[in-house]
N, C-alpha and C positions, 0 to 999 in steps of 0.2 A: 190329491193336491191339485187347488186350480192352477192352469199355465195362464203366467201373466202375458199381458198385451206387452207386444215388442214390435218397432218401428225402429229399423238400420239404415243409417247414412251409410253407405260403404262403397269404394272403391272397386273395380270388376276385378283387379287381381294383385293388389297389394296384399303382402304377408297380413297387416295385422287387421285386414276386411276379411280375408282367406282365414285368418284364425278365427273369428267373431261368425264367422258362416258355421267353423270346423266346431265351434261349442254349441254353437246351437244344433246342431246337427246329431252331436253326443248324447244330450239332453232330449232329444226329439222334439225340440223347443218351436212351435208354429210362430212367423217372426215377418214382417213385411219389408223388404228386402228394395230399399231408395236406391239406386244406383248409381253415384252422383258423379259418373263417367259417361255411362252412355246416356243419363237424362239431366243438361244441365239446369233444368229447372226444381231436379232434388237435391241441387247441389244451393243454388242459392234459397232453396227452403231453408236447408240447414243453415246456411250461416245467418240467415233471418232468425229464428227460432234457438241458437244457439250464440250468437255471438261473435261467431271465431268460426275461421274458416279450415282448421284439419279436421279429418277423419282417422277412424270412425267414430260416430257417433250414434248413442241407442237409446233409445225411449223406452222405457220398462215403466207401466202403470203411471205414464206422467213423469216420471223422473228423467231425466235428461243426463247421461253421461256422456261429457266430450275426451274426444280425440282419445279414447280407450283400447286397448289390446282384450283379445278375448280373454285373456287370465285373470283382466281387472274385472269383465262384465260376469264372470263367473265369480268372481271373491263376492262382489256385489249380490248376486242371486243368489249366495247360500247364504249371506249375513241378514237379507230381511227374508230369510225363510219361504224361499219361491224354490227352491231346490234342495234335494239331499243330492251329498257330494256321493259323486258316480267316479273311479277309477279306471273305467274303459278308457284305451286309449283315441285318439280324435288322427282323423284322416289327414291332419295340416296342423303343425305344431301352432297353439293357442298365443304366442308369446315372440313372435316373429316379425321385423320388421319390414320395409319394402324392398330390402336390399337381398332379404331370405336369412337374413343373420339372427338367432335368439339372443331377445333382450333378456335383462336381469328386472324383477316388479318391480327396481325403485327407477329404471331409467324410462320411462313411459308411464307418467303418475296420472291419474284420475283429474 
């Protein structure tokens, strides 16, 4: 299976950039890592290119998903078939907010 092209807005240590790191990681997913903390000029890429200014944000083959949790960038990669679902568990819960708290999938939507 080819690994798609991936481009992460993400935060240096916010839960749901920490989780989006923690999936890619899982997946052994190669991913180009904006760090829109320590480079605020990845920071207003993003919101150029996206619209809206939360994080994170992931660019998968052109697609642009804003303000996602890794739970949602992984439901994403196994519904257009860029991944088979892998059970190992991830270094940093997928699904976790800035506060460290786990969200529930409908309170952090796509």
């Amino acid at each position: 299976m080819q690994k798609p092209q991936i481009t992460a807005y993400l935060k240096t240590s916010c839960g749901w950039s920490k989780g989006v790191r923690a999936l890619f990681s899982k997946y052994d997913l190669p991913y180009t890592d904006k760090d829109i903390v320590l480079n605020p000029d990845f920071r207003n890429e993003m919101v150029l290119r996206t619209g809206q200014p939360l994080s994170p944000c992931v660019e998968i083959n052109g697609v642009m998903l804003t303000d996602v949790s890794g739970e949602e960038v992984e439901t994403y990669l196994l519904a257009q078939g860029l991944l088979q679902k892998n059970d190992d568990p991830t270094s940093f819960p997928i699904n976790t907010d800035c506060s460290g708290k786990h969200q529930h999938s409908t309170e952090h939507a796509m």
